[in-house]
N, C-alpha and C positions, 0 to 999 in steps of 0.2 A: 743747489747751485754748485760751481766748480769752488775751487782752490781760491782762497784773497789772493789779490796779488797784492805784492808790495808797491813801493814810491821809492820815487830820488830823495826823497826826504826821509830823515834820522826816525826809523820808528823803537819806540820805547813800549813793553810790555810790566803793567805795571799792576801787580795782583797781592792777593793776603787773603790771611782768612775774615771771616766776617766779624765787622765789628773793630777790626786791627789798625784803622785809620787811613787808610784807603783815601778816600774822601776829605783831608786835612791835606795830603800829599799833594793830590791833583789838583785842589783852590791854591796850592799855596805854586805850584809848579805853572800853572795858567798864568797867574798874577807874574808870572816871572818871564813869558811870554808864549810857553809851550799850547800846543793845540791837542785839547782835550777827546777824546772819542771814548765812553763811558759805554757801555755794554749794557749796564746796569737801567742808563736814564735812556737809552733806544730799546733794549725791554718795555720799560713801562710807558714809552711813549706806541708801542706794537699792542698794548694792550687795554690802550682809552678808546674811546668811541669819537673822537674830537678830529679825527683824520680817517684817509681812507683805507692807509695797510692795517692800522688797528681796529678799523669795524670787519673787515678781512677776518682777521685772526681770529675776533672774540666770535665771530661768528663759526668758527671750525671749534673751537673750545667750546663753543654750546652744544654743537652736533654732537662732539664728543662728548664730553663731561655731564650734559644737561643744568638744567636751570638751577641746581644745588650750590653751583660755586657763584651765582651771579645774585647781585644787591634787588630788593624790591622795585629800584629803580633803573634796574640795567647794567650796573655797573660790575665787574668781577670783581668779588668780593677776596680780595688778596689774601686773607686772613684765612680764610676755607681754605683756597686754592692750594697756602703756603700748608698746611697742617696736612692735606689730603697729599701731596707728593712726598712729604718725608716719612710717611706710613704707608706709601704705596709704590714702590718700584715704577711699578709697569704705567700708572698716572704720570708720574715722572716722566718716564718716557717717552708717553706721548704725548704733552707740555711741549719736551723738547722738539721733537719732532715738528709741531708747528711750528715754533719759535726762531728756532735757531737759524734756516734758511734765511728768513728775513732778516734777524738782526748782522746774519752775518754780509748780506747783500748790501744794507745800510754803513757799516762800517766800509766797505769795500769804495763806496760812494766817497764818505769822509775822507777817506785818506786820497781818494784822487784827486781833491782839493787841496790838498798840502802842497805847495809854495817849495822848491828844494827846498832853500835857506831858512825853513822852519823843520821842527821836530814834531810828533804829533806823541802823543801817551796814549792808549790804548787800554782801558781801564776793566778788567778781566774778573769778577770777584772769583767764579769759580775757576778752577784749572787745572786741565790733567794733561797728563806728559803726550797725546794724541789733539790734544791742541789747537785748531788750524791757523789760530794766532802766534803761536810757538814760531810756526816758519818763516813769518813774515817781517817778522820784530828782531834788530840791532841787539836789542839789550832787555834784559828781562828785573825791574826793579821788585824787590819782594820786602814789605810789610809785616810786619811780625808785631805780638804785643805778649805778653806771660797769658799762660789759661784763666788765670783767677781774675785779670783786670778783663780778658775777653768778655766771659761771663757776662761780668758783672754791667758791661757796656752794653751786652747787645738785651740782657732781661730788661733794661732801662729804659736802653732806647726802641725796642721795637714791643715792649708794655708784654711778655709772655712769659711761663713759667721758666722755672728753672731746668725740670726735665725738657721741654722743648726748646734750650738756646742749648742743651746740653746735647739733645739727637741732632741740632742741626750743625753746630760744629763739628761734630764726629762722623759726619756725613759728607766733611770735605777733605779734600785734599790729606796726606798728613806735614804735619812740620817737616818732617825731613825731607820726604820729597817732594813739598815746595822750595827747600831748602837747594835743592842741586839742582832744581829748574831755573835758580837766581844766580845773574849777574853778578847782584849788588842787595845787601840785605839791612835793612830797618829797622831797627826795634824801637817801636812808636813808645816810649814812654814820658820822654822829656821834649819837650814843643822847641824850646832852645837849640839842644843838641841835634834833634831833627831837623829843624830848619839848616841849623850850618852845612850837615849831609846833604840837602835839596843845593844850597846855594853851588855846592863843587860840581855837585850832578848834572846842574844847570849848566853850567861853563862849559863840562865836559860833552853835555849833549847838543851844546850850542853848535858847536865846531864840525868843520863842514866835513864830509868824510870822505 
């Protein structure tokens, strides 16, 4: 597909690494009235069988990959899929290569629904400085947490070893240059202090530009 275009409306680019609360920001910036566009939940809604771009997809992921990443029951088994692209470049690859069109023709959609006098957030987990969200986005929010609570978040929450939260962090972005691709930077460790940061951000993003 071409280039997103932007909107008349305030777009907010809003990324971190994995596990860095991401996801606490956007619930808590929605409820505040922002319009969410999550990367993340149009991925895995590109790759259920419950719709028609996701039987699409899983069907070129089959072509490609074969029946090794998919459940007994049909379903792609995320757990394979997720372990066979961070041990595999060129799997990666072509992942993206299907994916990525679409998710990004879906957000393209999303934001043309944006209302001027609304903001939308743009929810980006991965991010590299070539981007195509980069260009379209007012302001780039970045999400931060120390390495050791990352860890510890993401072996928890997503039930894997420690060597494998540890190749998949180290497989993104790095701090610092997330760091000079942000506007406005986070450090998720206190829910309090966070939130007072979300409520200014709010205000500021409110406002019409």
């Amino acid at each position: 597909m071409g280039d997103i275009k932007g909107s008349k409306a305030r777009l907010v680019l809003l990324t971190g690494g994995i596990a860095s609360g991401k996801t606490f920001v956007s619930d808590y910036l929605q409820k505040k009235g922002a319009i969410i566009i999550d990367t993340d939940v149009i991925s895995r809604a590109m790759t259920n069988r419950d719709n028609d771009a996701g039987l699409e997809a899983l069907a070129e992921i089959r072509a490609h990959f074969g029946e090794a990443v998919f459940t007994d029951q049909g379903e792609l088994d995320r757990g394979r899929m997720r372990e066979l692209i961070f041990n595999d470049s060129q799997a990666k690859k072509a992942l993206e290569t299907i994916l990525h069109g679409r998710i990004q023709a879906e957000v393209q959609r999303q934001i043309e629904s944006l209302e001027p006098y609304q903001y939308g957030v743009i929810v980006v987990p991965v991010i590299y400085n070539t981007s195509p969200y980069l260009a379209i986005c007012d302001e780039v929010l970045v999400v931060e947490v120390p390495y050791d609570l990352q860890l510890q978040r993401l072996i928890a929450r997503d039930n894997i070893s420690k060597e494998m939260a540890e190749k998949i962090i180290s497989s993104q972005i790095s701090r610092l240059d997330r760091r000079q691709l942000g506007s406005y930077i986070i450090v998720s460790q206190n829910k309090e202090f966070v939130e007072r940061q979300l409520d200014k951000l709010h205000e500021s993003y409110s406002k019409p530009q």
